[in-house]
N, CA, C and O atoms as a Maestro MAE file, in Angstrom:
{
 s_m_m2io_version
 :::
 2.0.0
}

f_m_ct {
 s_m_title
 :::
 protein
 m_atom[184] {
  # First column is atom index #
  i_m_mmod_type
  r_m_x_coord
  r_m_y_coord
  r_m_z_coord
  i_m_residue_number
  s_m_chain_name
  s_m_pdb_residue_name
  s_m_pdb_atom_name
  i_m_atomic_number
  :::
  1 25 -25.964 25.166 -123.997 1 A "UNK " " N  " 7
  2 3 -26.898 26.035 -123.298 1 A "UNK " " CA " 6
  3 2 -27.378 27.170 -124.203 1 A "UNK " " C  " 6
  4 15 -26.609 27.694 -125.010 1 A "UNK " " O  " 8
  5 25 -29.046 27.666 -124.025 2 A "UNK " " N  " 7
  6 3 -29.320 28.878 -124.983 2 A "UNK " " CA " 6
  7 2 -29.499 29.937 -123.592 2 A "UNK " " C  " 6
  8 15 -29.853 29.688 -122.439 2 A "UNK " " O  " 8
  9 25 -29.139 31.047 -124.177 3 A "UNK " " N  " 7
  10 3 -29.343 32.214 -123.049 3 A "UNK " " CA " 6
  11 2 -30.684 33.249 -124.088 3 A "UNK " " C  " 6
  12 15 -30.448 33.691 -125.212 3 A "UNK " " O  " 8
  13 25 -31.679 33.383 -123.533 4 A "UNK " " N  " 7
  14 3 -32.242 34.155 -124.194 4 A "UNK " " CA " 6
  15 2 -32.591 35.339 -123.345 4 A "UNK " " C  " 6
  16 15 -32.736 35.177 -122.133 4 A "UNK " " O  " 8
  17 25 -32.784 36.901 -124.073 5 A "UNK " " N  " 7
  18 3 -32.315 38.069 -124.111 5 A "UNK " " CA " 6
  19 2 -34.051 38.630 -124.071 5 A "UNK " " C  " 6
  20 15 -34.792 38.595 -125.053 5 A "UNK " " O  " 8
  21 25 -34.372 39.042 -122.940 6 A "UNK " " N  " 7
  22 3 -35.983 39.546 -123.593 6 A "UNK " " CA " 6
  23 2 -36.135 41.139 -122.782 6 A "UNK " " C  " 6
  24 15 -35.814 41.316 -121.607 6 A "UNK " " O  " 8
  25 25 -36.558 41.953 -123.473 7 A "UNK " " N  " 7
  26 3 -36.485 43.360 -123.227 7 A "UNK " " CA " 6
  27 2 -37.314 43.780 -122.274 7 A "UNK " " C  " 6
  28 15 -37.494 42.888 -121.446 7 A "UNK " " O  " 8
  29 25 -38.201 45.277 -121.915 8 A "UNK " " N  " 7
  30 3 -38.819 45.188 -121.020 8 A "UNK " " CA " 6
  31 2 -40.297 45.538 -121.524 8 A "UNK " " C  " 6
  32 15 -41.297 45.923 -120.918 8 A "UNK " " O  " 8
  33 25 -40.025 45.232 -122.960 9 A "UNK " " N  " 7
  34 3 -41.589 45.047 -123.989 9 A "UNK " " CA " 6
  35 2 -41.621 43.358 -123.552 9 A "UNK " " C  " 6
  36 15 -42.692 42.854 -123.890 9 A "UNK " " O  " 8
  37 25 -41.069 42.788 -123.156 10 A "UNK " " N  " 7
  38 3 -41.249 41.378 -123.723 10 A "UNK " " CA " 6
  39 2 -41.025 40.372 -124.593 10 A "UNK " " C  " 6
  40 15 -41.373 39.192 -124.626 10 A "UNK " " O  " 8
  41 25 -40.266 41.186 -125.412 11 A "UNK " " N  " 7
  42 3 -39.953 40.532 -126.302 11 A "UNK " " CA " 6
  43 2 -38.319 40.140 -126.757 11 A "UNK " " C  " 6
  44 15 -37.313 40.835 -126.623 11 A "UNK " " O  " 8
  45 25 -38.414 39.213 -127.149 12 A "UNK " " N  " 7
  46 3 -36.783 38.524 -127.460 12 A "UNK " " CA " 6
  47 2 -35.773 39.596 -128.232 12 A "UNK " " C  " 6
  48 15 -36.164 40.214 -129.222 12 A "UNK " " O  " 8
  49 25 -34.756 39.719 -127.815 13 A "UNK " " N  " 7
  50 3 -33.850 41.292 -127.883 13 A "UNK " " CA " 6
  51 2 -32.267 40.304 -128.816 13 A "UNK " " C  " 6
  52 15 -31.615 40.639 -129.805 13 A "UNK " " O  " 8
  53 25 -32.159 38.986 -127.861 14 A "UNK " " N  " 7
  54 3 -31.333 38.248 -128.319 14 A "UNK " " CA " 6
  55 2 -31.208 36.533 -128.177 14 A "UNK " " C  " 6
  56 15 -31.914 36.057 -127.288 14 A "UNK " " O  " 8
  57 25 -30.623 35.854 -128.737 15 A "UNK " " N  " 7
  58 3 -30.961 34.447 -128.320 15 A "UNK " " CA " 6
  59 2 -29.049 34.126 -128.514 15 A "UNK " " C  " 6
  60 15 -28.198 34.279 -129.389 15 A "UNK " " O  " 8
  61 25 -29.103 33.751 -127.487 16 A "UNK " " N  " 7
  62 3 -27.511 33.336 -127.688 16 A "UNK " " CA " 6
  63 2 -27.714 31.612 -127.279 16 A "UNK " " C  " 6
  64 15 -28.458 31.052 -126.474 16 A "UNK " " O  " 8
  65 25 -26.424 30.971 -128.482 17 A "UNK " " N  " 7
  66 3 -26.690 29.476 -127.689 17 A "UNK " " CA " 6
  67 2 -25.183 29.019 -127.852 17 A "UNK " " C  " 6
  68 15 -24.384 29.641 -128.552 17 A "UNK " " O  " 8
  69 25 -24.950 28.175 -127.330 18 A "UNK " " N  " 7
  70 3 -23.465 27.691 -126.992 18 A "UNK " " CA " 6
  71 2 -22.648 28.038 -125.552 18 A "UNK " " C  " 6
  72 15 -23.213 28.328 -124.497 18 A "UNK " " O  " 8
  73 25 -21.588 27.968 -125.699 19 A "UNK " " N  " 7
  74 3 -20.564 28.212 -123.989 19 A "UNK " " CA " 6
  75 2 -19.254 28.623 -124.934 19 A "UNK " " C  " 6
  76 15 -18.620 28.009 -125.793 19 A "UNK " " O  " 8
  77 25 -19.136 30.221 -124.249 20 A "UNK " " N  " 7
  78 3 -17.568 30.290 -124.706 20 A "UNK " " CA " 6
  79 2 -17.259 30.345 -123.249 20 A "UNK " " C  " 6
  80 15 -18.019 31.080 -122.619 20 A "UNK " " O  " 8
  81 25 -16.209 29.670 -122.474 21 A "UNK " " N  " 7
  82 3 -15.882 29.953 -121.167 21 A "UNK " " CA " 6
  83 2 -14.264 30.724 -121.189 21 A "UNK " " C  " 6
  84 15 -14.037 31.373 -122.210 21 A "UNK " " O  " 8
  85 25 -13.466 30.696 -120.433 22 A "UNK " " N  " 7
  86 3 -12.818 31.267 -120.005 22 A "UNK " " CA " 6
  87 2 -11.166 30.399 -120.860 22 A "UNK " " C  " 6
  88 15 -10.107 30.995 -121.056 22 A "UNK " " O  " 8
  89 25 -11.452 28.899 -121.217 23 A "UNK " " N  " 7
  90 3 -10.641 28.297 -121.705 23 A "UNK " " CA " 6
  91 2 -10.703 28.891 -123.139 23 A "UNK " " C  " 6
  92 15 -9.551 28.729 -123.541 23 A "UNK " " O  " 8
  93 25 -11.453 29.526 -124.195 24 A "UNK " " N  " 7
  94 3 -11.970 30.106 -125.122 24 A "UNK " " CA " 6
  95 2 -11.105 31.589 -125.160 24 A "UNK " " C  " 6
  96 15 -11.519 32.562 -125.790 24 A "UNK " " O  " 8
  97 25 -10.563 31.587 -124.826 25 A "UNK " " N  " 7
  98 3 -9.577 33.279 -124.737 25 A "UNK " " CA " 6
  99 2 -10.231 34.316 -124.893 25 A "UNK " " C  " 6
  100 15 -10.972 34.947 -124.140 25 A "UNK " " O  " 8
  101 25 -9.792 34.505 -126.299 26 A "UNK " " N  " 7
  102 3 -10.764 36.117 -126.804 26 A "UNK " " CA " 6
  103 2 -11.856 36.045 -127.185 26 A "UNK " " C  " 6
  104 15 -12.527 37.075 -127.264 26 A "UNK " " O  " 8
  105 25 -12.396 34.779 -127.552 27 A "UNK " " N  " 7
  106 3 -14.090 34.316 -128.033 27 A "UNK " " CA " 6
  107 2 -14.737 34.751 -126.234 27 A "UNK " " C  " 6
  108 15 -15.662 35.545 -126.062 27 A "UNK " " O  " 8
  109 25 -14.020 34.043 -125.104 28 A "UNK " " N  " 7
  110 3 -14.299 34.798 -123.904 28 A "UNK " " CA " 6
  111 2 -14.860 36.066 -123.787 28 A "UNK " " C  " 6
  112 15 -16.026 36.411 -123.598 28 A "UNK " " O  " 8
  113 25 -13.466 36.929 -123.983 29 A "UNK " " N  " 7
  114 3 -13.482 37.919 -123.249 29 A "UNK " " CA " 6
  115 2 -14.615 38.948 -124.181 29 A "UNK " " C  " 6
  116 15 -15.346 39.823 -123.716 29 A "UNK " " O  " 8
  117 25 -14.451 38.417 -125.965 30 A "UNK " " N  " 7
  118 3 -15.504 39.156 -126.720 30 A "UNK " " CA " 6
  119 2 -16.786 38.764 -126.429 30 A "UNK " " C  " 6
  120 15 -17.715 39.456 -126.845 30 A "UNK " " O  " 8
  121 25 -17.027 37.633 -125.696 31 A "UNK " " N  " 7
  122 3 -18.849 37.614 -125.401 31 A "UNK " " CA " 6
  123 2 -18.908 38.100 -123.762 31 A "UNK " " C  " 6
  124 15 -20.052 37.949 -123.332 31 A "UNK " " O  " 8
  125 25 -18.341 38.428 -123.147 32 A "UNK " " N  " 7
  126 3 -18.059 38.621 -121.909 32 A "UNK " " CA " 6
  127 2 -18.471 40.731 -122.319 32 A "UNK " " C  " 6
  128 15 -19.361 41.303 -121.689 32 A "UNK " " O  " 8
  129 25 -17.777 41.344 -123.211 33 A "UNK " " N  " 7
  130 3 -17.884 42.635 -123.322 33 A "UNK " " CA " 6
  131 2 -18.911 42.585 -124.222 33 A "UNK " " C  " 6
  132 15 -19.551 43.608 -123.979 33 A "UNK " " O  " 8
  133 25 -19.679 41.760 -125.494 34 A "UNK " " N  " 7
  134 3 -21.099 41.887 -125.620 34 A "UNK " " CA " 6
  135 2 -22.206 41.592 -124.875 34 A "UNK " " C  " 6
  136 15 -23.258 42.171 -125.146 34 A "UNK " " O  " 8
  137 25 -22.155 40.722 -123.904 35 A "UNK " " N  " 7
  138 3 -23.059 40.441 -123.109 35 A "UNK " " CA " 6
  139 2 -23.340 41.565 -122.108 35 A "UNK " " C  " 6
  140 15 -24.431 41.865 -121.624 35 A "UNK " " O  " 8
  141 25 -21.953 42.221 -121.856 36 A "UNK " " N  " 7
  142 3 -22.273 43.479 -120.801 36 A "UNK " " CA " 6
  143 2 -22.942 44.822 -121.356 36 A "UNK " " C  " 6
  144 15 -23.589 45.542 -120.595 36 A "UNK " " O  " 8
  145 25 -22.733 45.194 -122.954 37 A "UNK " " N  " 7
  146 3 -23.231 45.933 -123.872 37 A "UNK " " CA " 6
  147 2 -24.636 45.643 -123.527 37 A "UNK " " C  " 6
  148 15 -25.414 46.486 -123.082 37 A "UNK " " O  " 8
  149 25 -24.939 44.324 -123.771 38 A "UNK " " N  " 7
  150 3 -26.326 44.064 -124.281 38 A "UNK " " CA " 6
  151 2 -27.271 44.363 -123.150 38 A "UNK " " C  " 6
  152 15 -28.378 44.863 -123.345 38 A "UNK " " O  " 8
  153 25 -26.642 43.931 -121.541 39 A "UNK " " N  " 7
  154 3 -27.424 44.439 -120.237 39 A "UNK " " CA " 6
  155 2 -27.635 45.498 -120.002 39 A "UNK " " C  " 6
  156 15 -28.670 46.051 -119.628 39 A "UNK " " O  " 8
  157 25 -26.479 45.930 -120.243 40 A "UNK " " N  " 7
  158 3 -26.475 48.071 -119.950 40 A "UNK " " CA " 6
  159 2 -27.765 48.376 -120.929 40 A "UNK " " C  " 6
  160 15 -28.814 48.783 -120.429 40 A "UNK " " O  " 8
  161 25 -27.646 48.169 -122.292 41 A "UNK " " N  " 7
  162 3 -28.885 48.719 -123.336 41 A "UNK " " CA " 6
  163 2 -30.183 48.337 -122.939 41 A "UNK " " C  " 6
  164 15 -31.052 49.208 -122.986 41 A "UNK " " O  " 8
  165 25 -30.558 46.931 -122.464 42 A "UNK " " N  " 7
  166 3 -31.396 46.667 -121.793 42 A "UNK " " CA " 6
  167 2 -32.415 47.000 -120.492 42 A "UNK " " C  " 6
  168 15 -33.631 46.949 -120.307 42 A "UNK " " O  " 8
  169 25 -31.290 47.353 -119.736 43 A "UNK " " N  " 7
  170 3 -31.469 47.835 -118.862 43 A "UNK " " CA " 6
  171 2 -31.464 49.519 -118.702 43 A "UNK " " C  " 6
  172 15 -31.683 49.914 -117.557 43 A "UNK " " O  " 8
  173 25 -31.264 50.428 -119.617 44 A "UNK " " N  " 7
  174 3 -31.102 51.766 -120.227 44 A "UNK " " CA " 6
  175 2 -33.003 51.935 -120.859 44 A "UNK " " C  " 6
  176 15 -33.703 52.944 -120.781 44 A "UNK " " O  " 8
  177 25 -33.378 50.579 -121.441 45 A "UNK " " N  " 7
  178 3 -34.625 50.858 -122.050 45 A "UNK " " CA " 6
  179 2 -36.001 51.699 -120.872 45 A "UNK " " C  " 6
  180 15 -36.271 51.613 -119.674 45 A "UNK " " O  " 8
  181 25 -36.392 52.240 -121.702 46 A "UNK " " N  " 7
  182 3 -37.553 52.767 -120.776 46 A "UNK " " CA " 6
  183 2 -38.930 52.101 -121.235 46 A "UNK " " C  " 6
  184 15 -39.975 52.373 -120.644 46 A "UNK " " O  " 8
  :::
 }
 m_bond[183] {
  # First column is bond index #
  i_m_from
  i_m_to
  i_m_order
  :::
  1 1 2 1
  2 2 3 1
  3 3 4 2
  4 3 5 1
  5 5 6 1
  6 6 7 1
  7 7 8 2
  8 7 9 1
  9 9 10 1
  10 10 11 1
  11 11 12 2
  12 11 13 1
  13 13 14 1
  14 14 15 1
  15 15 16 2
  16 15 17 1
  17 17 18 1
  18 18 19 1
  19 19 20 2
  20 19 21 1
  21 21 22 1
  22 22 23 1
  23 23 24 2
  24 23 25 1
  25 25 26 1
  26 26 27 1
  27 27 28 2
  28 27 29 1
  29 29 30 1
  30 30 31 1
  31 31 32 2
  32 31 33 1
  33 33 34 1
  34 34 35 1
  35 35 36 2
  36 35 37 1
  37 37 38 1
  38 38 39 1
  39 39 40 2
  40 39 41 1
  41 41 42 1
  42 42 43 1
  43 43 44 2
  44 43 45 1
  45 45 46 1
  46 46 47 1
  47 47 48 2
  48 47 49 1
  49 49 50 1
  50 50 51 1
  51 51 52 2
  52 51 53 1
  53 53 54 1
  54 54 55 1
  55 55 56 2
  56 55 57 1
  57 57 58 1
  58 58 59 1
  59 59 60 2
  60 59 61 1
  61 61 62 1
  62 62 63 1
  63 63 64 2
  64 63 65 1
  65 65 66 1
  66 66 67 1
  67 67 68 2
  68 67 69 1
  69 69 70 1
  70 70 71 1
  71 71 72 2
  72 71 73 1
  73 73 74 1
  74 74 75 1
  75 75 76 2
  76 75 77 1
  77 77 78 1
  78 78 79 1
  79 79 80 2
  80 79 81 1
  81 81 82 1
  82 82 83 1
  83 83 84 2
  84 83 85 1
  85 85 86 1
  86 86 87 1
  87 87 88 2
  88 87 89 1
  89 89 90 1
  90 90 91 1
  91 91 92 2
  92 91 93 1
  93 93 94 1
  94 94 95 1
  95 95 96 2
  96 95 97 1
  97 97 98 1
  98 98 99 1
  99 99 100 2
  100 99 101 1
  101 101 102 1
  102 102 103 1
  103 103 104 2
  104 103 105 1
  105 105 106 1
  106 106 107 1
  107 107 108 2
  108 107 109 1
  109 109 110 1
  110 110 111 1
  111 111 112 2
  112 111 113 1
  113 113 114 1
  114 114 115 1
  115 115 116 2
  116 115 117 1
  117 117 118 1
  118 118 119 1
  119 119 120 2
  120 119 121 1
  121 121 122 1
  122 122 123 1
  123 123 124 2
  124 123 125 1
  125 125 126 1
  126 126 127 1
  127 127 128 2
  128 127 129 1
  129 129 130 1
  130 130 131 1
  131 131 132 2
  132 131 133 1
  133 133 134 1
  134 134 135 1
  135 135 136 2
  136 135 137 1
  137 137 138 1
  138 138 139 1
  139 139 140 2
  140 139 141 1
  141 141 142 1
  142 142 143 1
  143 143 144 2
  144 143 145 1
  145 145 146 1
  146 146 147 1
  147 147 148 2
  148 147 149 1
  149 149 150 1
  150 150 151 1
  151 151 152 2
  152 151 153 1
  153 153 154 1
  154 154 155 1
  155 155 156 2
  156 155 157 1
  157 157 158 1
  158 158 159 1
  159 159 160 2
  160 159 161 1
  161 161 162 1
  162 162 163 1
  163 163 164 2
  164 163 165 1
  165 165 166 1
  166 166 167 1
  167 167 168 2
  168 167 169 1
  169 169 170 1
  170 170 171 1
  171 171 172 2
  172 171 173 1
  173 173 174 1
  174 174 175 1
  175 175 176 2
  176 175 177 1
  177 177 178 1
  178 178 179 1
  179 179 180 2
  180 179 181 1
  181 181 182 1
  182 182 183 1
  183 183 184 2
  :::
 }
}
C-alpha cells in the first residue's frame, strides 16, 4: 500500500509505501509516532 501525504497548498508533503503493522514491533510503533508528527504539522499549517 502507498499512503500519500498532501498539505493544505496541495501539494505532496510525504509519500509513504509499504505496511509496518503491529506484528513489526518498533518499525510499528516508530511509524505510528511519525505518522502522528506528520498530522499534527499538517494540520498546524495555515
Amino acid at each position: 500500500p502507498t499512503t500519500i501525504f498532501i498539505n493544505k497548498k496541495g501539494e505532496i508533503s510525504k509519500v509513504h509505501t509499504g505496511y509496518n503493522g503491529p506484528a513489526t514491533g518498533v518499525h510499528y510503533e516508530a511509524y505510528k509516532n511519525e505518522f502522528n508528527v506528520l498530522i499534527e504539522k499538517l494540520l498546524a499549517e495555515k
